[in-house]
PQR file of N, CA, C, O and H, with PARSE charges and radii, in Angstrom:
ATOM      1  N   UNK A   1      -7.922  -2.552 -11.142 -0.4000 1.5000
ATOM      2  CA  UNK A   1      -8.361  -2.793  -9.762 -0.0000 2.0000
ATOM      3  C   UNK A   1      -7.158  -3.133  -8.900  0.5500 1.7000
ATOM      4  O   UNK A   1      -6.503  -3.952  -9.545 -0.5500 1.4000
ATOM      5  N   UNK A   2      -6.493  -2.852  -7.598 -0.4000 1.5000
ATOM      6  CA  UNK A   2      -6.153  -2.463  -7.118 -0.0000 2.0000
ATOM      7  C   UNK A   2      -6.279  -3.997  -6.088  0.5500 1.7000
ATOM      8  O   UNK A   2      -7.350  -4.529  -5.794 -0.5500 1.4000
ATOM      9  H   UNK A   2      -7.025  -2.187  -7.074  0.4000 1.0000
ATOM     10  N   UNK A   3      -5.199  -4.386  -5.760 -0.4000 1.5000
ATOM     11  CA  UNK A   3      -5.101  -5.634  -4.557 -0.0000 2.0000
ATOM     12  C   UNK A   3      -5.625  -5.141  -3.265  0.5500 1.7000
ATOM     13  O   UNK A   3      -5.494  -4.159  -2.534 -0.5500 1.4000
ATOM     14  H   UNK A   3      -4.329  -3.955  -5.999  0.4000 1.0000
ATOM     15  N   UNK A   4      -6.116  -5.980  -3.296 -0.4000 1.5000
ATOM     16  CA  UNK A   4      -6.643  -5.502  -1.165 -0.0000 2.0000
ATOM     17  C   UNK A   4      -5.642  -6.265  -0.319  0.5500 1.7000
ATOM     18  O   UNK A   4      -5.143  -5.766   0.690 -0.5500 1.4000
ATOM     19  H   UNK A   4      -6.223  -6.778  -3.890  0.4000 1.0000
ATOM     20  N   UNK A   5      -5.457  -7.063  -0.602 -0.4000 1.5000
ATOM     21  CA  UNK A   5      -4.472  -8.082   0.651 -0.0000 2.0000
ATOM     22  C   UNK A   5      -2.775  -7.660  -0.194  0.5500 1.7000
ATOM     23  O   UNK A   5      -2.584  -7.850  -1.395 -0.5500 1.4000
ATOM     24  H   UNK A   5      -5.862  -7.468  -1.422  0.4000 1.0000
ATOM     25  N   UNK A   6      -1.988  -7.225   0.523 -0.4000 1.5000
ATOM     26  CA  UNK A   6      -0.711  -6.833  -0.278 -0.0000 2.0000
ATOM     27  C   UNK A   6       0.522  -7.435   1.351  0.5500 1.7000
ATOM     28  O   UNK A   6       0.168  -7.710   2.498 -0.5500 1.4000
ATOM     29  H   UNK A   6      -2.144  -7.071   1.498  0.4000 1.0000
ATOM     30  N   UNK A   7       1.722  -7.437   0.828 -0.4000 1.5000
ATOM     31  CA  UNK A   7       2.661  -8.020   1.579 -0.0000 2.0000
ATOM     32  C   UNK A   7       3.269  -6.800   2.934  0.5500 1.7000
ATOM     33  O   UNK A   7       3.156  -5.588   2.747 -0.5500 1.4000
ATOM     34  H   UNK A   7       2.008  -7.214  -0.103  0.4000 1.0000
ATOM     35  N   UNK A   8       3.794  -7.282   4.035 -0.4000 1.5000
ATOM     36  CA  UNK A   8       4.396  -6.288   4.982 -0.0000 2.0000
ATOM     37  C   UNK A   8       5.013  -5.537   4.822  0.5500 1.7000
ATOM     38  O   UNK A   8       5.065  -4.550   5.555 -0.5500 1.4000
ATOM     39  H   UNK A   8       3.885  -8.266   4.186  0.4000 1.0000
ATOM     40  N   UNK A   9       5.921  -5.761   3.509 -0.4000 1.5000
ATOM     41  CA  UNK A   9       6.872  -5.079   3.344 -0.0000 2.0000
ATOM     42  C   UNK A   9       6.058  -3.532   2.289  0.5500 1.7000
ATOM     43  O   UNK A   9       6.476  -2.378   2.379 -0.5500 1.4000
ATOM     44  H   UNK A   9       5.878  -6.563   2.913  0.4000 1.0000
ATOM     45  N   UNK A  10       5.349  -3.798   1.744 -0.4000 1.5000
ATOM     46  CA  UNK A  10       4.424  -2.820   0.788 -0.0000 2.0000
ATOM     47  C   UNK A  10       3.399  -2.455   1.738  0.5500 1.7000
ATOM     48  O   UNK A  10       3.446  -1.226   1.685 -0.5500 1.4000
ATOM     49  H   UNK A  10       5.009  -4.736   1.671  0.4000 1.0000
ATOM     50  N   UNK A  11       2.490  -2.759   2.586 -0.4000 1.5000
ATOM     51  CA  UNK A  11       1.308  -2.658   3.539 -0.0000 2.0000
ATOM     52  C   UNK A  11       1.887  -1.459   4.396  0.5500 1.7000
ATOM     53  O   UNK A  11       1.270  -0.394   4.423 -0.5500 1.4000
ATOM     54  H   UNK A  11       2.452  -3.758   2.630  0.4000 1.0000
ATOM     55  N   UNK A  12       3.281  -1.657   5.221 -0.4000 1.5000
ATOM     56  CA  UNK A  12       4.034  -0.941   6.172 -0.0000 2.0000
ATOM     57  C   UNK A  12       4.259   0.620   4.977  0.5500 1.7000
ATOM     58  O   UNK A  12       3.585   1.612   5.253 -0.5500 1.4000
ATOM     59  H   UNK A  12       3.782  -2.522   5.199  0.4000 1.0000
ATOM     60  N   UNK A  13       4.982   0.663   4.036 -0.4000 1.5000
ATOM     61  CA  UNK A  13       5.067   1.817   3.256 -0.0000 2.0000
ATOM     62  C   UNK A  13       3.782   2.517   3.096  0.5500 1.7000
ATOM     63  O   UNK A  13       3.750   3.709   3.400 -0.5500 1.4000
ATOM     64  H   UNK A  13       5.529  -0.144   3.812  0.4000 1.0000
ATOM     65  N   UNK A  14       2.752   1.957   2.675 -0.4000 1.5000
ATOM     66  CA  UNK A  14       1.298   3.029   2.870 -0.0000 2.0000
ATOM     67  C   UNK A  14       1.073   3.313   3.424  0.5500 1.7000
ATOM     68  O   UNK A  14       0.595   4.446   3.359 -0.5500 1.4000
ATOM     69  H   UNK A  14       2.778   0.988   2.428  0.4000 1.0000
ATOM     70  N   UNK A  15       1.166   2.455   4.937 -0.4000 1.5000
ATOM     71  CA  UNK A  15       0.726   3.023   6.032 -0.0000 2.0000
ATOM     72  C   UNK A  15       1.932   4.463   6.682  0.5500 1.7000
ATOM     73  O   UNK A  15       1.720   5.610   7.074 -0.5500 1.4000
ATOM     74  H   UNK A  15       1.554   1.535   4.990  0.4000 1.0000
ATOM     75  N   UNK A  16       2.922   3.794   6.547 -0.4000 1.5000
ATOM     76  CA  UNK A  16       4.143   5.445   6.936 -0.0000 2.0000
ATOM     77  C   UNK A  16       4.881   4.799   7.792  0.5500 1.7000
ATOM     78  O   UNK A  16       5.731   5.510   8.328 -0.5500 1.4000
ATOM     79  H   UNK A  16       3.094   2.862   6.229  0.4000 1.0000
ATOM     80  N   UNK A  17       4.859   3.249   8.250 -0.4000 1.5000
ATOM     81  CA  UNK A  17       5.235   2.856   9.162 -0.0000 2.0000
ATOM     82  C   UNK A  17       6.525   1.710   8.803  0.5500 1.7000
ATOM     83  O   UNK A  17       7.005   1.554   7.681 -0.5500 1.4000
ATOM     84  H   UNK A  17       4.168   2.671   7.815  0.4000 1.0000
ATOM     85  N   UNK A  18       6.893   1.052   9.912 -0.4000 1.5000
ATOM     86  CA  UNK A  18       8.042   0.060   9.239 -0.0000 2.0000
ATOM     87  C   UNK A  18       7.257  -0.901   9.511  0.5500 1.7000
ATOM     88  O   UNK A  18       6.362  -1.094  10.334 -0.5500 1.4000
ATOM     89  H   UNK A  18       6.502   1.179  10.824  0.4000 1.0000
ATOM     90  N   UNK A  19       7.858  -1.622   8.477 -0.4000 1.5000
ATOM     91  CA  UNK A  19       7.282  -3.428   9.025 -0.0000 2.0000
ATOM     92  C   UNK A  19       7.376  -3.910  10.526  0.5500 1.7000
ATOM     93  O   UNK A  19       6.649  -4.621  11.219 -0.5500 1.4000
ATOM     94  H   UNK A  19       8.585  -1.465   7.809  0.4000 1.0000
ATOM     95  N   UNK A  20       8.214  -3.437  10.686 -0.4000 1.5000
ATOM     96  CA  UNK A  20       8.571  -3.852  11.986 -0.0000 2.0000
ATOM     97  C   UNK A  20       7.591  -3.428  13.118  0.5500 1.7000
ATOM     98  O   UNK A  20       7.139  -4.084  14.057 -0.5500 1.4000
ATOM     99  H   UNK A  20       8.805  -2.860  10.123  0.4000 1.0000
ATOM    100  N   UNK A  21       7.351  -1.813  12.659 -0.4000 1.5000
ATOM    101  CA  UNK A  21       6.126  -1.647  13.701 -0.0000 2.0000
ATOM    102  C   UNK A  21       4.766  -2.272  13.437  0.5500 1.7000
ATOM    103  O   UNK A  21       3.971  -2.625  14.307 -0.5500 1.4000
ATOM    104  H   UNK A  21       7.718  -1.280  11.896  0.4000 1.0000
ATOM    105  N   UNK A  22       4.626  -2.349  12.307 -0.4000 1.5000
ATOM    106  CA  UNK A  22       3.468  -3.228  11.405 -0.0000 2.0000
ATOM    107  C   UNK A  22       3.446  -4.558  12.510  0.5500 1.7000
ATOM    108  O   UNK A  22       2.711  -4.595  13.497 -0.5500 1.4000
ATOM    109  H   UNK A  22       5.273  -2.062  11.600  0.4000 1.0000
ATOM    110  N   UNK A  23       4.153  -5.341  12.222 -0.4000 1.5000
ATOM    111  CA  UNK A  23       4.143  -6.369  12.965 -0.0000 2.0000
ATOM    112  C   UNK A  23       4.306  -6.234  14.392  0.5500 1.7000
ATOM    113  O   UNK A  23       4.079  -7.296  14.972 -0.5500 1.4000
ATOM    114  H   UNK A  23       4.749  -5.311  11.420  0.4000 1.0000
ATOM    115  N   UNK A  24       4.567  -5.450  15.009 -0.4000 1.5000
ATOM    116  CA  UNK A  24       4.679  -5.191  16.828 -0.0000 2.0000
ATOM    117  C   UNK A  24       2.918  -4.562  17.083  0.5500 1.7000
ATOM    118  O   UNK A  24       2.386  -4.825  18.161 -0.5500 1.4000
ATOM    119  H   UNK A  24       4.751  -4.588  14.537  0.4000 1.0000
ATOM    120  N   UNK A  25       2.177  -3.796  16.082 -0.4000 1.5000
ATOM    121  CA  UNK A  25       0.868  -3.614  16.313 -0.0000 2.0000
ATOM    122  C   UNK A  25       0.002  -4.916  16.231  0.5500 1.7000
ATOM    123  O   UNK A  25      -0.943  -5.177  16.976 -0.5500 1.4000
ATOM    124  H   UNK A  25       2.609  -3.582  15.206  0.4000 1.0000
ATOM    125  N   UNK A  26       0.520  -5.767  15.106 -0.4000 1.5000
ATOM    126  CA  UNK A  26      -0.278  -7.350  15.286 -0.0000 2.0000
ATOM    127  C   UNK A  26      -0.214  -8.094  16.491  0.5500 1.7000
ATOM    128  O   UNK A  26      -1.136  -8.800  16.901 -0.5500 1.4000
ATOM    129  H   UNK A  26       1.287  -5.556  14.501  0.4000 1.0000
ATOM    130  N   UNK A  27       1.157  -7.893  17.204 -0.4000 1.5000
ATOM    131  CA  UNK A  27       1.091  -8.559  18.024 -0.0000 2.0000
ATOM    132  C   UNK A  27       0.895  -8.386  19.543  0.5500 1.7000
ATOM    133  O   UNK A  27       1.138  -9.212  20.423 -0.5500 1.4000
ATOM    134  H   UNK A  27       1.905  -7.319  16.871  0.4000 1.0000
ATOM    135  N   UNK A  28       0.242  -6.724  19.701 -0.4000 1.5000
ATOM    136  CA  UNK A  28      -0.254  -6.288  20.804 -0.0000 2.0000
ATOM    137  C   UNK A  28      -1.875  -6.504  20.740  0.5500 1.7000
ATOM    138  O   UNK A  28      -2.598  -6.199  21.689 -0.5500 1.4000
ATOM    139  H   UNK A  28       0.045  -6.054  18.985  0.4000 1.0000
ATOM    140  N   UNK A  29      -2.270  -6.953  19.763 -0.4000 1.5000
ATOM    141  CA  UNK A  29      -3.316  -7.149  19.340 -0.0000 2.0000
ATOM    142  C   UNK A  29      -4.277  -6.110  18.447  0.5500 1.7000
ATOM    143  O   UNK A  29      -5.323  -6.588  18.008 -0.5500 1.4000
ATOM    144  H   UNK A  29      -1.684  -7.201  18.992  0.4000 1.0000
ATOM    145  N   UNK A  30      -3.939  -4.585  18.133 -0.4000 1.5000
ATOM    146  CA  UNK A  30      -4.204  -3.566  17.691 -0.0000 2.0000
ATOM    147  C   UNK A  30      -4.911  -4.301  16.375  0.5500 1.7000
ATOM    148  O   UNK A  30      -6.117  -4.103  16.233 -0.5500 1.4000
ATOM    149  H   UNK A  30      -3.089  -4.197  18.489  0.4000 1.0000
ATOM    150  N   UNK A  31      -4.345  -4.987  15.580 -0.4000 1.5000
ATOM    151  CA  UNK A  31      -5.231  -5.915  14.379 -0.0000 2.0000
ATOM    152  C   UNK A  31      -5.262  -7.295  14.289  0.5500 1.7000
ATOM    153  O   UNK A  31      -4.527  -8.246  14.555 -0.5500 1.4000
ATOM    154  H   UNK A  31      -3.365  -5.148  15.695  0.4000 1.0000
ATOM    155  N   UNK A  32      -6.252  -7.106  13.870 -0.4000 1.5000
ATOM    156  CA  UNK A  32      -7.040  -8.676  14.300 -0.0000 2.0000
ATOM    157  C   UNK A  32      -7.201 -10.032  13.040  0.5500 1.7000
ATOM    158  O   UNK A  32      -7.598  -9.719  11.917 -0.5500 1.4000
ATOM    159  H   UNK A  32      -6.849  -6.334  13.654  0.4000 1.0000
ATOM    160  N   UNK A  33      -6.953 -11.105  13.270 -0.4000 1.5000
ATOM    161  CA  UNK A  33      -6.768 -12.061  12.139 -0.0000 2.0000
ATOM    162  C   UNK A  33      -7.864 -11.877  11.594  0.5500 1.7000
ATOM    163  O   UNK A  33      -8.856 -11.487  12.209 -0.5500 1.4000
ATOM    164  H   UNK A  33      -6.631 -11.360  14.181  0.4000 1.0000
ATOM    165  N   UNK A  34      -7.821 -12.239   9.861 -0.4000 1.5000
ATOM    166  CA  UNK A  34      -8.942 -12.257   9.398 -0.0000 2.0000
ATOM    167  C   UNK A  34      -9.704 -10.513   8.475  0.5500 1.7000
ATOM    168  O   UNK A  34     -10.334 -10.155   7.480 -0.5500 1.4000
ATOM    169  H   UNK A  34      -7.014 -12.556   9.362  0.4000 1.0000
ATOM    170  N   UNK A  35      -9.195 -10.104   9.426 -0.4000 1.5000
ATOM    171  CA  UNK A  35     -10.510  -8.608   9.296 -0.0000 2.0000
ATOM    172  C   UNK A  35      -8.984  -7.690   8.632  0.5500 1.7000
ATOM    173  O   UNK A  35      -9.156  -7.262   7.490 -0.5500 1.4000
ATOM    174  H   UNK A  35      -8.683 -10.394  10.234  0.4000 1.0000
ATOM    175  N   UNK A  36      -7.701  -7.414   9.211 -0.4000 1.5000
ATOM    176  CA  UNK A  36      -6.726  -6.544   9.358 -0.0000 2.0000
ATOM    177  C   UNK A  36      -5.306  -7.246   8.280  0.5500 1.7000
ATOM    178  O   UNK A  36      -4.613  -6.572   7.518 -0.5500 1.4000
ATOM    179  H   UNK A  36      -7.562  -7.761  10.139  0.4000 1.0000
ATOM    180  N   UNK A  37      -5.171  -8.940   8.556 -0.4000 1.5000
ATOM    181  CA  UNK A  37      -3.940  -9.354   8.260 -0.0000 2.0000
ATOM    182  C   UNK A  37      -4.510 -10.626   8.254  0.5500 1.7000
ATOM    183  O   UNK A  37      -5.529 -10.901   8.888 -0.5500 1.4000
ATOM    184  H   UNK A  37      -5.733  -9.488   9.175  0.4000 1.0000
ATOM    185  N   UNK A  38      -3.757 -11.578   7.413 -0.4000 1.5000
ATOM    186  CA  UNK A  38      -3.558 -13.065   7.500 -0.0000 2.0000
ATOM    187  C   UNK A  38      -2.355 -13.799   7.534  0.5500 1.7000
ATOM    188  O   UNK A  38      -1.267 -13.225   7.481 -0.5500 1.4000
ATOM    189  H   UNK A  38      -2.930 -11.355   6.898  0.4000 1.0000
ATOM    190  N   UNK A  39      -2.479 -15.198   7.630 -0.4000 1.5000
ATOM    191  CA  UNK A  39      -1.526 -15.505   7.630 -0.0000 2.0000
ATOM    192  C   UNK A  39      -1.331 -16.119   6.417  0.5500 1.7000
ATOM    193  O   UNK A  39      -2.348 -16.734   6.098 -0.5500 1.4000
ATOM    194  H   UNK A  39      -3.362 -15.665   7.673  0.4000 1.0000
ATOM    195  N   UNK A  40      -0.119 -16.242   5.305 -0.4000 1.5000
ATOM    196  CA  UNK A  40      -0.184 -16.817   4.268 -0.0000 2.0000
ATOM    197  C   UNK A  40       0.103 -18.129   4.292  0.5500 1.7000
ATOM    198  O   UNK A  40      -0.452 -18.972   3.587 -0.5500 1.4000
ATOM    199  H   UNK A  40       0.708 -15.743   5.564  0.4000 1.0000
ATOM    200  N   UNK A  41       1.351 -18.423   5.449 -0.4000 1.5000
ATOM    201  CA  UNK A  41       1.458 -20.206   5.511 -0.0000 2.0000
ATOM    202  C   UNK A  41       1.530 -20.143   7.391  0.5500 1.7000
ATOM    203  O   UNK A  41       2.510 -19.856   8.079 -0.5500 1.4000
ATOM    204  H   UNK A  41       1.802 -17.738   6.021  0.4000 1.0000
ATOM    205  N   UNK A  42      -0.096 -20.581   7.923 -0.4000 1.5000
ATOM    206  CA  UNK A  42       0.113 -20.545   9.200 -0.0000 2.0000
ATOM    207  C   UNK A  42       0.943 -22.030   9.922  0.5500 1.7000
ATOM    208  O   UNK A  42       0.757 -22.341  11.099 -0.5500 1.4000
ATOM    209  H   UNK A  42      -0.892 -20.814   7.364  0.4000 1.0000
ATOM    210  N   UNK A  43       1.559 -22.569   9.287 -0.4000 1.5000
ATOM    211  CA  UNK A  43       2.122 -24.089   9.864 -0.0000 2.0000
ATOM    212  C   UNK A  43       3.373 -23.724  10.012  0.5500 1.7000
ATOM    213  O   UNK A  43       4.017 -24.440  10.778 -0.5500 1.4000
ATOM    214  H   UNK A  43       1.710 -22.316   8.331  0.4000 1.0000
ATOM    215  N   UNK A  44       4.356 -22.161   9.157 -0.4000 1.5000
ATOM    216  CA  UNK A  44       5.360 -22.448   9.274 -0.0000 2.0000
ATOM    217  C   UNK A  44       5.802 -22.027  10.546  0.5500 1.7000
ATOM    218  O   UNK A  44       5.071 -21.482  11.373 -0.5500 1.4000
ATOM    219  H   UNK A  44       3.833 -21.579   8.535  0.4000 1.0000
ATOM    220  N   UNK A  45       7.103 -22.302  10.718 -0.4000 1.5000
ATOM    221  CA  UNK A  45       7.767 -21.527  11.746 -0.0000 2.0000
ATOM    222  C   UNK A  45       7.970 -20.058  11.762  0.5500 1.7000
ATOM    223  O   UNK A  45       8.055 -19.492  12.852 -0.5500 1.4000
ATOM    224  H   UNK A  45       7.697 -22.745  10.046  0.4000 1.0000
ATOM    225  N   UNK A  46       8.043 -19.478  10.806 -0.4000 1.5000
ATOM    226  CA  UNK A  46       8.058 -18.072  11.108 -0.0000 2.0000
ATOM    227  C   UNK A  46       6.925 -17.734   9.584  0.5500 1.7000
ATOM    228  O   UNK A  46       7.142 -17.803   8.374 -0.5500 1.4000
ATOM    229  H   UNK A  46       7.974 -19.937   9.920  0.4000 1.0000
ATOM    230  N   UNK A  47       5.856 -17.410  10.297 -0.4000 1.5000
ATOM    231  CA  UNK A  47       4.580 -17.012   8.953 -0.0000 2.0000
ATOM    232  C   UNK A  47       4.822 -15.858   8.732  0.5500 1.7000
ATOM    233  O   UNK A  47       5.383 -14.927   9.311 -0.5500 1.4000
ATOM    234  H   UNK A  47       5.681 -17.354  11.280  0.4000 1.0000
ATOM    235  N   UNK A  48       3.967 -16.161   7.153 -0.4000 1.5000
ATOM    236  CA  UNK A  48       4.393 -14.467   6.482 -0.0000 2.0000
ATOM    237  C   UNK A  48       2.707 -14.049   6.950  0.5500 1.7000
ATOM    238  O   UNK A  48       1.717 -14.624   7.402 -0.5500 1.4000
ATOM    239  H   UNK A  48       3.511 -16.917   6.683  0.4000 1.0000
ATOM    240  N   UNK A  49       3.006 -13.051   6.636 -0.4000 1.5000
ATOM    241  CA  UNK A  49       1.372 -12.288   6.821 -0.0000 2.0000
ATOM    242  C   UNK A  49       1.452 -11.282   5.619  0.5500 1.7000
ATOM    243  O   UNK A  49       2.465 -10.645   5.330 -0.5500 1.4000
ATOM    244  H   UNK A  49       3.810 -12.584   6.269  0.4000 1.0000
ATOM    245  N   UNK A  50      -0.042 -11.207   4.793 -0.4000 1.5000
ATOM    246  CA  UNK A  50      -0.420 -10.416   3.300 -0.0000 2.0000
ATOM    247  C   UNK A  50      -1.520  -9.047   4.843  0.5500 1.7000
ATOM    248  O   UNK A  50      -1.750  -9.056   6.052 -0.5500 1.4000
ATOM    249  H   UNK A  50      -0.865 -11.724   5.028  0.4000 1.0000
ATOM    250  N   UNK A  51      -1.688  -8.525   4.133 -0.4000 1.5000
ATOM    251  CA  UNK A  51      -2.260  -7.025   5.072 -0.0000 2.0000
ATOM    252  C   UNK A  51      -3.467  -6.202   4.254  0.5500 1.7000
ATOM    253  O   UNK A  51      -3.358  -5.784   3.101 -0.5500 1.4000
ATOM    254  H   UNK A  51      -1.501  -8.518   3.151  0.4000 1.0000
ATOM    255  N   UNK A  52      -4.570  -6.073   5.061 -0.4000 1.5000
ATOM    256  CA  UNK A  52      -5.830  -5.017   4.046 -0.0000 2.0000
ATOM    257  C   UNK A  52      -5.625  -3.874   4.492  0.5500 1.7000
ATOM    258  O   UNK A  52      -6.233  -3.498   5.494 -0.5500 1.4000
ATOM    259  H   UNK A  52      -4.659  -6.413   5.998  0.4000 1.0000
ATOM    260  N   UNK A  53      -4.675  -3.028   3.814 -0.4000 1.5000
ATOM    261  CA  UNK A  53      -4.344  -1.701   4.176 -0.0000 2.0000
ATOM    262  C   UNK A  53      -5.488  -0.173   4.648  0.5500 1.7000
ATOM    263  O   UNK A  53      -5.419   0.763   5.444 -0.5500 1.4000
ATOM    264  H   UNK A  53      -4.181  -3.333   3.000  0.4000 1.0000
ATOM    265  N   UNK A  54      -6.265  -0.567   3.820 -0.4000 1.5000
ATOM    266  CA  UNK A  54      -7.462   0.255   3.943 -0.0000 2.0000
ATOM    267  C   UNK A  54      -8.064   0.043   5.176  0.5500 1.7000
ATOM    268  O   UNK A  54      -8.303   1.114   5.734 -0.5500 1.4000
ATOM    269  H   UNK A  54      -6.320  -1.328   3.173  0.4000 1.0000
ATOM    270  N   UNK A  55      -8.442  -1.063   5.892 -0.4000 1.5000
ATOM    271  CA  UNK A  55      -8.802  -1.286   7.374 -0.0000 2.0000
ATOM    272  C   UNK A  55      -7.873  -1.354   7.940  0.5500 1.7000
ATOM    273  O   UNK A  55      -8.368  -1.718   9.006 -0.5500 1.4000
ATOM    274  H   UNK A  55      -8.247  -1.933   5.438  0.4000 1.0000
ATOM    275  N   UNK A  56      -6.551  -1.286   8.182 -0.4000 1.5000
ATOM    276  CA  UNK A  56      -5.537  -0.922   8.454 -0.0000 2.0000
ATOM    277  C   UNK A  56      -5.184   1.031   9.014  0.5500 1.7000
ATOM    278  O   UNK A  56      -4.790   1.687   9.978 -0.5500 1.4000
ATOM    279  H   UNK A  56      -6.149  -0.990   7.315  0.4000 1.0000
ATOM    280  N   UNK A  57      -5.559   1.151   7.935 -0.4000 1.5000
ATOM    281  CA  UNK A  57      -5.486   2.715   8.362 -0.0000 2.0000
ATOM    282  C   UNK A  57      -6.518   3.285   8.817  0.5500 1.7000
ATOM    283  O   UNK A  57      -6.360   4.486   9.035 -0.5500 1.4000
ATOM    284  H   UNK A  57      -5.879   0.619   7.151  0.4000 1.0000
ATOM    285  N   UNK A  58      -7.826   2.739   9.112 -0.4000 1.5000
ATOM    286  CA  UNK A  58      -8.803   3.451   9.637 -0.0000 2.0000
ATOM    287  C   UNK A  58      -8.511   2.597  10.882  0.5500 1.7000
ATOM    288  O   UNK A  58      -8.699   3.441  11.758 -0.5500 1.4000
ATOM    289  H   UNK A  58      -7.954   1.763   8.935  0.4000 1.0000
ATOM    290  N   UNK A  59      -8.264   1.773  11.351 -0.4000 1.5000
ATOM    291  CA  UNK A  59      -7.546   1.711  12.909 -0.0000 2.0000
ATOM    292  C   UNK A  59      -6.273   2.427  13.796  0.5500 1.7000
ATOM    293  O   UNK A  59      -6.289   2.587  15.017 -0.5500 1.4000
ATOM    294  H   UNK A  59      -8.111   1.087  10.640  0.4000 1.0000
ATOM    295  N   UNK A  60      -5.322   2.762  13.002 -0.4000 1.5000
ATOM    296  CA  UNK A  60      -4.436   4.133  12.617 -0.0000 2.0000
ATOM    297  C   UNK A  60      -4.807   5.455  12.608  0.5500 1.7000
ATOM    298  O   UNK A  60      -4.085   6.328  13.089 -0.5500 1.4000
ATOM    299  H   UNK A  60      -5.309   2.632  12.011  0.4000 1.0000
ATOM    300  N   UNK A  61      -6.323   5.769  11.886 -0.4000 1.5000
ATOM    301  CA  UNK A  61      -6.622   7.144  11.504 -0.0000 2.0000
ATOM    302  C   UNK A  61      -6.058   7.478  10.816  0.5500 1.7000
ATOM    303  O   UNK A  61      -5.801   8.653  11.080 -0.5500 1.4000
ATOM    304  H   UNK A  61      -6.909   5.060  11.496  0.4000 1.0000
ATOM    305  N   UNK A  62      -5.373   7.022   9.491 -0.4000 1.5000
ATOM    306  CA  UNK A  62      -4.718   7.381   8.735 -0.0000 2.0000
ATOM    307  C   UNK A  62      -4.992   7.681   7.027  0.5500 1.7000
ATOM    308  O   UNK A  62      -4.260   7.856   6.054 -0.5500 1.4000
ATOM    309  H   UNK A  62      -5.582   6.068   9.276  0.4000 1.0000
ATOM    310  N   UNK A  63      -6.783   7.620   7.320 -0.4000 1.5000
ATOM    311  CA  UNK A  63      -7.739   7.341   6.280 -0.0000 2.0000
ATOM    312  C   UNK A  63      -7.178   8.676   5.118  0.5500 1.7000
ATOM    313  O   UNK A  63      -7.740   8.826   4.033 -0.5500 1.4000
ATOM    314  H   UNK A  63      -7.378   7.477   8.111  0.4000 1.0000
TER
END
């Protein structure tokens, strides 16, 4: 079985994209906490975020 929540740096490669754009779509709001991405430690100063790639790419069209 197969992880659903996986890291930016692996999430961005399935999708075709860079992390970097990965994270510039989170923060135009394109995905949404909870449903798209989380945060793994939301207290720190710079949070990591784990990613559900599969709802990920059907906001993409990349199914």
């Amino acid at each position: 079985m197969k992880k659903d929540w996986i890291s930016t740096d692996k999430a961005a490669v399935q999708l075709g994209i860079t992390p970097r754009q990965l994270l510039k779509l989170r923060s135009q709001g394109i995905f949404k906490i909870g449903i798209h991405y989380r945060k793994v430690n939301p207290i720190a100063y710079r949070p990591s975020y784990i990613w559900h790639c599969e709802r990920c790419a059907k906001v993409l069209d990349k199914d």
